[in-house]
PDB file of N, CA, C and O in Angstrom:
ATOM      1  N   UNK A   1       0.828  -1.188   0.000  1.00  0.00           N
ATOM      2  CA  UNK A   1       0.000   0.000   0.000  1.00  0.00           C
ATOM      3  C   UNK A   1       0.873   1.253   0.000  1.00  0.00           C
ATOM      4  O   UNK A   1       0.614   2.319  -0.557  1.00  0.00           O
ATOM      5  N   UNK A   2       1.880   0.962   0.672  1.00  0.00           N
ATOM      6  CA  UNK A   2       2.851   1.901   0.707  1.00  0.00           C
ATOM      7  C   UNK A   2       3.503   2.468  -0.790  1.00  0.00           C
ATOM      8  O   UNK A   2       4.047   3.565  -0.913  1.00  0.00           O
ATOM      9  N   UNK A   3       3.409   1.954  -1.352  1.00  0.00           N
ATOM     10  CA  UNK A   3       4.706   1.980  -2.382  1.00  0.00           C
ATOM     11  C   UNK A   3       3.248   2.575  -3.637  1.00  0.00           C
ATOM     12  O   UNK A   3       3.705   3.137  -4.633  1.00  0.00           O
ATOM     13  N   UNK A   4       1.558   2.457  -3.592  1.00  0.00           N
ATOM     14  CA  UNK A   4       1.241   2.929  -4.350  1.00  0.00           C
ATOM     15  C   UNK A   4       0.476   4.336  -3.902  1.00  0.00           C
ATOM     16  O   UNK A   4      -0.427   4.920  -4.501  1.00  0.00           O
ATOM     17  N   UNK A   5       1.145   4.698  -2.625  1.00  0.00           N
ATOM     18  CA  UNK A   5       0.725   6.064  -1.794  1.00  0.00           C
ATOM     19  C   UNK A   5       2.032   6.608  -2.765  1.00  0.00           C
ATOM     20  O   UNK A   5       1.673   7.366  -3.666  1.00  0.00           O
ATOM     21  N   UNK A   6       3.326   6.353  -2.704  1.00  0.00           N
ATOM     22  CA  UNK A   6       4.486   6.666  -3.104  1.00  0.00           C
ATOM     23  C   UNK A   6       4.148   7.529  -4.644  1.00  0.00           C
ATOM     24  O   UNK A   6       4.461   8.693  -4.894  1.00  0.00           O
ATOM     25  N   UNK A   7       3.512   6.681  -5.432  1.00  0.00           N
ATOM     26  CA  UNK A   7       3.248   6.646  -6.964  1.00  0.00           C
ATOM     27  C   UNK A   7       2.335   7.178  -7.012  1.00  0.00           C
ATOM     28  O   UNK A   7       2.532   7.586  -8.156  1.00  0.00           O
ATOM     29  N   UNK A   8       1.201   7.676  -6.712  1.00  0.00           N
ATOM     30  CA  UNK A   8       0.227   8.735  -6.396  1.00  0.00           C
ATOM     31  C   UNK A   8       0.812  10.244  -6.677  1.00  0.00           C
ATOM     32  O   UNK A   8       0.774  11.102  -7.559  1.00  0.00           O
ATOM     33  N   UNK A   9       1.378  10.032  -5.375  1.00  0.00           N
ATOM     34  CA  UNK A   9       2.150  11.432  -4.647  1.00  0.00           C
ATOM     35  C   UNK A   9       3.356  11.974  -6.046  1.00  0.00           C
ATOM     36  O   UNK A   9       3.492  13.139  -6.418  1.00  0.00           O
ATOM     37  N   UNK A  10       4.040  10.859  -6.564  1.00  0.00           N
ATOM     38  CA  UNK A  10       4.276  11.430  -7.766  1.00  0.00           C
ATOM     39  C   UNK A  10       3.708  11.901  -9.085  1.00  0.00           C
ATOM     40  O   UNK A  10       4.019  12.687  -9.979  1.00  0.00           O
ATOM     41  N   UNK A  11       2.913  11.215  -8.847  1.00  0.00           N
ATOM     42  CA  UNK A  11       2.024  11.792 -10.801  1.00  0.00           C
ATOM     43  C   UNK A  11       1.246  12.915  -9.993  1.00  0.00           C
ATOM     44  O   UNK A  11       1.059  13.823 -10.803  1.00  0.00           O
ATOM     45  N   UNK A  12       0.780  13.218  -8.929  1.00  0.00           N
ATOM     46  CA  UNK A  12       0.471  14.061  -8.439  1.00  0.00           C
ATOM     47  C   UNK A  12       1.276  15.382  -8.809  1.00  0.00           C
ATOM     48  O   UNK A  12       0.913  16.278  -9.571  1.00  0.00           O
ATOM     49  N   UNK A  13       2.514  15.282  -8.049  1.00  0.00           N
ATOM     50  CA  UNK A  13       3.734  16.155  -8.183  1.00  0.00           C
ATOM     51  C   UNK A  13       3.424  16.612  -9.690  1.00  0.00           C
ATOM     52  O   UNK A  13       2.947  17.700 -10.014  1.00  0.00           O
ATOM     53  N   UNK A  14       3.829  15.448 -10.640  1.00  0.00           N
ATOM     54  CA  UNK A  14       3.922  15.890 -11.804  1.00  0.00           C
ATOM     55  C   UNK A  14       2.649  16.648 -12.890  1.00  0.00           C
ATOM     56  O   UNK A  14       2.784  17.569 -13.695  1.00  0.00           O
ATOM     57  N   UNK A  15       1.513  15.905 -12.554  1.00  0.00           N
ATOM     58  CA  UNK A  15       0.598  16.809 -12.903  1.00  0.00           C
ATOM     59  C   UNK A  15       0.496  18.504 -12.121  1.00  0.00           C
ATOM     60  O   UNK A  15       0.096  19.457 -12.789  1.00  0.00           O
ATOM     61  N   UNK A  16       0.790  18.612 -11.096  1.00  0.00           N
ATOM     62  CA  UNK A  16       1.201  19.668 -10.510  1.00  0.00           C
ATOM     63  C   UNK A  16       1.663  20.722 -11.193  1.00  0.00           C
ATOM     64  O   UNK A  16       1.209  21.852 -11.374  1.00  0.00           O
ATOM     65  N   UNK A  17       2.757  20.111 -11.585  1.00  0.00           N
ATOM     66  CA  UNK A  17       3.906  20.933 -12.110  1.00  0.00           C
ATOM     67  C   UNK A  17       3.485  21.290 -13.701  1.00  0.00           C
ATOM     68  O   UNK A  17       3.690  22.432 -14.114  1.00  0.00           O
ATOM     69  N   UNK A  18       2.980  20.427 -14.443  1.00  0.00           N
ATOM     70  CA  UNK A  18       2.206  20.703 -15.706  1.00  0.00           C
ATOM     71  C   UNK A  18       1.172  21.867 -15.694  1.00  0.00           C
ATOM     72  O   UNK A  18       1.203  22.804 -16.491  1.00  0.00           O
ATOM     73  N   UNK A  19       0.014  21.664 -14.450  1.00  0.00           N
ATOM     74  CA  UNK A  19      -0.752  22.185 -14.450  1.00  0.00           C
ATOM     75  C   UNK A  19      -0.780  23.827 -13.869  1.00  0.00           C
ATOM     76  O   UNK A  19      -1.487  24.720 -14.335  1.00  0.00           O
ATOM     77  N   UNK A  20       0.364  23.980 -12.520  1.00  0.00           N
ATOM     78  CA  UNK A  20       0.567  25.434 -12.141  1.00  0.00           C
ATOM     79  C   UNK A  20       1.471  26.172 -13.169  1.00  0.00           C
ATOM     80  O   UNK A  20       1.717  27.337 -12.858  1.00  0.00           O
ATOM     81  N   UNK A  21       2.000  25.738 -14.301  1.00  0.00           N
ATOM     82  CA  UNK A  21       2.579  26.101 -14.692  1.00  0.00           C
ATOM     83  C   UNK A  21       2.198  27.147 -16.223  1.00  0.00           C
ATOM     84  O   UNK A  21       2.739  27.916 -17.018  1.00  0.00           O
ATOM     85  N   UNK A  22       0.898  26.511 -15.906  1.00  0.00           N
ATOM     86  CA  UNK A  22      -0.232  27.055 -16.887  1.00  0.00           C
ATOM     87  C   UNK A  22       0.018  26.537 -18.270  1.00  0.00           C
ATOM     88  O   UNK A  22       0.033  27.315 -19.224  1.00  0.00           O
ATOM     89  N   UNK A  23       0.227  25.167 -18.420  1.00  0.00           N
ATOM     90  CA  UNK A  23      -0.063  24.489 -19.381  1.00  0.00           C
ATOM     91  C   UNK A  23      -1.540  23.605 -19.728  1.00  0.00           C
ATOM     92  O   UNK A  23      -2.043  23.387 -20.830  1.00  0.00           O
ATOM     93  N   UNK A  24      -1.999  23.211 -18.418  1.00  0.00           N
ATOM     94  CA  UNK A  24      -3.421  23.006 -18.461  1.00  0.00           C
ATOM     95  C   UNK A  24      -4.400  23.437 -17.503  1.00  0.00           C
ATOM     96  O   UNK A  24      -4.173  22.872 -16.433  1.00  0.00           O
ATOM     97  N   UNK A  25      -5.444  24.241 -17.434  1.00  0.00           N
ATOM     98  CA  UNK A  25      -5.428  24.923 -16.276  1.00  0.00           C
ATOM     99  C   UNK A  25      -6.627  24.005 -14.964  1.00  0.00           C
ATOM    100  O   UNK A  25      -6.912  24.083 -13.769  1.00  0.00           O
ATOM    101  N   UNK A  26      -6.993  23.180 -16.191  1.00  0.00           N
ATOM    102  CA  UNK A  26      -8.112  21.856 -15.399  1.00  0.00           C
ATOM    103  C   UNK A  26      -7.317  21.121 -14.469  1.00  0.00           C
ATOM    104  O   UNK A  26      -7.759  20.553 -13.470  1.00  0.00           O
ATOM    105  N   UNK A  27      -6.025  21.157 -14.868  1.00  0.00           N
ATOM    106  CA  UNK A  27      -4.803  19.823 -14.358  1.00  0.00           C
ATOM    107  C   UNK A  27      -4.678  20.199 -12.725  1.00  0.00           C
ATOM    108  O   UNK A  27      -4.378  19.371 -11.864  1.00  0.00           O
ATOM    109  N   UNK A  28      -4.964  21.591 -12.479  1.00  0.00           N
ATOM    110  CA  UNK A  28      -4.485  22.059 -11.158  1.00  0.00           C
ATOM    111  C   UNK A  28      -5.357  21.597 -10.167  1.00  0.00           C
ATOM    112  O   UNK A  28      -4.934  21.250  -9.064  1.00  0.00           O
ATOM    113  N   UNK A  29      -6.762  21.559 -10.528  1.00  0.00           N
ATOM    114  CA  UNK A  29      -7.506  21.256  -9.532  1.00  0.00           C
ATOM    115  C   UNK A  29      -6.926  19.287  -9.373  1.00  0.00           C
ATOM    116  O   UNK A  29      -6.639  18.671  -8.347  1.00  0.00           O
ATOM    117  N   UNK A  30      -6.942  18.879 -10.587  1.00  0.00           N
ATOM    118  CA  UNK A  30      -7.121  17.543 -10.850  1.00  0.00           C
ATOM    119  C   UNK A  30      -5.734  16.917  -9.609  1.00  0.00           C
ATOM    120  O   UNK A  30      -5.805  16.059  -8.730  1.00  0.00           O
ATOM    121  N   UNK A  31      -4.516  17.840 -10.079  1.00  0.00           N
ATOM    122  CA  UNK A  31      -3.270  17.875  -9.024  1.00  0.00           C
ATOM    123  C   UNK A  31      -3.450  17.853  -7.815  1.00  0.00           C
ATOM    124  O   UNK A  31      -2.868  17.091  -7.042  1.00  0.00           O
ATOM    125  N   UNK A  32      -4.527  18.940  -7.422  1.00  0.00           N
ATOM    126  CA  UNK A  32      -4.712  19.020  -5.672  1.00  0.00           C
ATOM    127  C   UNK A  32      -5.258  17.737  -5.677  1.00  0.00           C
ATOM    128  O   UNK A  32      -4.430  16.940  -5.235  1.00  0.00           O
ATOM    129  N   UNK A  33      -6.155  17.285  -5.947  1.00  0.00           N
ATOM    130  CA  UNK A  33      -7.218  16.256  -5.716  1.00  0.00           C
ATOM    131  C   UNK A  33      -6.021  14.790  -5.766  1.00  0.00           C
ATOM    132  O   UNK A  33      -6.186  14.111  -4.753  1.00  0.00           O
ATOM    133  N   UNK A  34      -5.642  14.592  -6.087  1.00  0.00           N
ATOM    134  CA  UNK A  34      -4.834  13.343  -6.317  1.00  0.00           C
ATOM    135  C   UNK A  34      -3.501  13.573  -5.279  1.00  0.00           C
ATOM    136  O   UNK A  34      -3.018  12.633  -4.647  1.00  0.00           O
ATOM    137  N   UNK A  35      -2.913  15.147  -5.192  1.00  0.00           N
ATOM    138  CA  UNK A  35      -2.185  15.063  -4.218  1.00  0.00           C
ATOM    139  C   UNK A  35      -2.141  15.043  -2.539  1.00  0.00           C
ATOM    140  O   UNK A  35      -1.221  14.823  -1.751  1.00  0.00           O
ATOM    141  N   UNK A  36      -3.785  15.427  -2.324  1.00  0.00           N
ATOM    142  CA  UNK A  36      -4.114  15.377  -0.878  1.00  0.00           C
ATOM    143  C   UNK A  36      -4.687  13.705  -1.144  1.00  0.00           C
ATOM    144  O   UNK A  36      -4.604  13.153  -0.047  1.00  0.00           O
ATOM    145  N   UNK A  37      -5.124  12.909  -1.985  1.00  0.00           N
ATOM    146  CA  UNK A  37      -5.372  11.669  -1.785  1.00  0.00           C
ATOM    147  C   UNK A  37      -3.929  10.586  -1.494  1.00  0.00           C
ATOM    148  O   UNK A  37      -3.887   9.694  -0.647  1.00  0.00           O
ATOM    149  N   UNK A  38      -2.961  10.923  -2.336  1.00  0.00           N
ATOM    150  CA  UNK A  38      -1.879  10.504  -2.113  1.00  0.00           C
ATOM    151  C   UNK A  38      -0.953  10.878  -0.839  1.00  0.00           C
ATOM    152  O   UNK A  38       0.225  10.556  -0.684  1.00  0.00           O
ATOM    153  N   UNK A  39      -1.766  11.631   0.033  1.00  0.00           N
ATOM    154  CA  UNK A  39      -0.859  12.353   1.160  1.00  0.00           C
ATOM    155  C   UNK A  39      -1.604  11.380   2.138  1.00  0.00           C
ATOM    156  O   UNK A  39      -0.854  10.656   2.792  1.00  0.00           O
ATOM    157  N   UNK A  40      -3.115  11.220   2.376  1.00  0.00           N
ATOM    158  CA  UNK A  40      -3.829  10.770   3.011  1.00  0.00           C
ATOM    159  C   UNK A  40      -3.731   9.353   2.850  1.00  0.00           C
ATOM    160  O   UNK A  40      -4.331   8.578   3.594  1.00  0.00           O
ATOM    161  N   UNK A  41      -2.767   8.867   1.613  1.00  0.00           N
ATOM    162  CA  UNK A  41      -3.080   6.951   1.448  1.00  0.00           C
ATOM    163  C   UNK A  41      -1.613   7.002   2.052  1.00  0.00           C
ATOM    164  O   UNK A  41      -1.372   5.996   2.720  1.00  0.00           O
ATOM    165  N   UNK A  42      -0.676   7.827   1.994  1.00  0.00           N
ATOM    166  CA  UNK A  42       0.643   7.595   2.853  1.00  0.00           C
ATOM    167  C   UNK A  42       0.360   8.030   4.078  1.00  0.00           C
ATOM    168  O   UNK A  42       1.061   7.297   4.777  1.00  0.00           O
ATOM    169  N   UNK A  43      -0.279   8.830   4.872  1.00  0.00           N
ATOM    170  CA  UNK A  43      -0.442   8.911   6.158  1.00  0.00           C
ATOM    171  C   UNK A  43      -0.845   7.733   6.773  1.00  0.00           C
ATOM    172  O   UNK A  43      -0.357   7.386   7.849  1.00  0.00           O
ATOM    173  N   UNK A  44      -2.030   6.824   5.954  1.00  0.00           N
ATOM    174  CA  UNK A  44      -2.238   5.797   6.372  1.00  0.00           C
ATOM    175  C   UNK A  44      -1.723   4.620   6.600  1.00  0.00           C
ATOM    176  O   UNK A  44      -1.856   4.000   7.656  1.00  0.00           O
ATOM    177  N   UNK A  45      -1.113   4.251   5.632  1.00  0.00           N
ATOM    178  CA  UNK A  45      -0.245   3.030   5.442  1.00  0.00           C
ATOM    179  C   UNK A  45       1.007   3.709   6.310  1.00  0.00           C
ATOM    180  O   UNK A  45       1.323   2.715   6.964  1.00  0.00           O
ATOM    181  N   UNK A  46       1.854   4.677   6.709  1.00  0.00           N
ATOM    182  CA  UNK A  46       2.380   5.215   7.510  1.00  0.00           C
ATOM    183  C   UNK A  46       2.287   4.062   8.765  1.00  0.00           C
ATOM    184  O   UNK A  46       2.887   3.046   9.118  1.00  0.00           O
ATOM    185  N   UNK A  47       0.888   5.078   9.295  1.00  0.00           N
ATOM    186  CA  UNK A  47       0.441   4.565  10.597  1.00  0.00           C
ATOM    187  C   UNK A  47       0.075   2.715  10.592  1.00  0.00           C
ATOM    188  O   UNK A  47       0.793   2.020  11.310  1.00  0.00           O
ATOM    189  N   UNK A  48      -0.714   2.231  10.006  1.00  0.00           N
ATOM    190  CA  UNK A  48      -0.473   1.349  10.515  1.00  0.00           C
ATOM    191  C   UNK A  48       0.846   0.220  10.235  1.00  0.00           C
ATOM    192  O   UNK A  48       1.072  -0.755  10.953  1.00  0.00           O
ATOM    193  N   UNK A  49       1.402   0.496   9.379  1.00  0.00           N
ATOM    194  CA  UNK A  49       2.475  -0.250   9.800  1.00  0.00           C
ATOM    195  C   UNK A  49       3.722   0.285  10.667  1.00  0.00           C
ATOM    196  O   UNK A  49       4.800  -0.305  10.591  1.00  0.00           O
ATOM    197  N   UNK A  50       3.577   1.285  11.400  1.00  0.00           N
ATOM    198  CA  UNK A  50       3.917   1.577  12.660  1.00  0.00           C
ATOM    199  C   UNK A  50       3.174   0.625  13.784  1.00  0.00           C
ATOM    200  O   UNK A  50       3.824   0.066  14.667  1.00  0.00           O
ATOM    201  N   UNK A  51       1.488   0.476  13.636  1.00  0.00           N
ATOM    202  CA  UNK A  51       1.173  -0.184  14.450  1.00  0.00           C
ATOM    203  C   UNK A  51       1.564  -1.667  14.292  1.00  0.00           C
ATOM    204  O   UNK A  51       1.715  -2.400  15.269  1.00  0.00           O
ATOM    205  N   UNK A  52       1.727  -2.085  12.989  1.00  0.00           N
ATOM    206  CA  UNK A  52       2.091  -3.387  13.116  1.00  0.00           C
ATOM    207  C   UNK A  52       3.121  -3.557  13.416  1.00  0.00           C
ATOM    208  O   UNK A  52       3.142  -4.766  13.646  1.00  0.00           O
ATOM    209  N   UNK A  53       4.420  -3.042  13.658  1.00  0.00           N
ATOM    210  CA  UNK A  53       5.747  -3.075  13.905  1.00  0.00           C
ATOM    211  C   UNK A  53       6.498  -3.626  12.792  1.00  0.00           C
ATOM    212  O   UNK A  53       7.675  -3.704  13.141  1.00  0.00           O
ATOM    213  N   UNK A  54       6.345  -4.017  11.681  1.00  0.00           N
ATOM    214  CA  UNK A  54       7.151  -4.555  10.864  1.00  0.00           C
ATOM    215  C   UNK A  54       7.718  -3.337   9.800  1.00  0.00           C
ATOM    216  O   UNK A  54       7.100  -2.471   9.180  1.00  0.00           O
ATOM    217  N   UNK A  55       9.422  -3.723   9.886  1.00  0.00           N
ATOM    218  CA  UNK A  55       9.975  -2.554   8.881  1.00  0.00           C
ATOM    219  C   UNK A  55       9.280  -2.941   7.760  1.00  0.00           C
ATOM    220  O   UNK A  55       8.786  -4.054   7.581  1.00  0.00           O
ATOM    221  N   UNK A  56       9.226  -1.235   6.392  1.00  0.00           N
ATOM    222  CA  UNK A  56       8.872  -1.196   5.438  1.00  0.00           C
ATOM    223  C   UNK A  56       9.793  -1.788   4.460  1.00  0.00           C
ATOM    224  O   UNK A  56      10.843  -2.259   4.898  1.00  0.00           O
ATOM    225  N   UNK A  57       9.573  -1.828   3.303  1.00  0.00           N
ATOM    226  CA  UNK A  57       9.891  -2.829   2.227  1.00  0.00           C
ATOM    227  C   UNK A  57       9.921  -1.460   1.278  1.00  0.00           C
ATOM    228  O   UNK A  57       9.225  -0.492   0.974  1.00  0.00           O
ATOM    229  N   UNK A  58      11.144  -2.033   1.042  1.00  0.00           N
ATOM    230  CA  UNK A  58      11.493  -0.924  -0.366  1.00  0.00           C
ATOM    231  C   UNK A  58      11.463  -1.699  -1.127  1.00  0.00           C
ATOM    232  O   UNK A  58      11.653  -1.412  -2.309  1.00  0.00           O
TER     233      UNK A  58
END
């Protein structure tokens, strides 16, 4: 779960960067939206595998 919070948070980034940059101006909202989802699927998977105690897996 971890690793597709990771990959989120990047196409996030990158639509980001497309979109504030005023190449598409739909992309920006589309950016926030995918980058607070990708913040919120790594906060999660964060926490509980803190609660489970087992190191993460790169």
């Amino acid at each position: 779960m971890m690793s597709w919070a990771v990959t989120f948070l990047i196409v996030a980034l990158v639509a980001a960067l497309l979109g504030f940059g005023g190449v598409a101006g739909t992309a920006v909202e589309a950016a926030k939206l995918v980058f607070f989802v990708a913040l919120v699927l790594f906060a999660v998977s964060a926490v509980t595998g803190m609660l489970r105690g087992r190191s993460p897996r790169l």
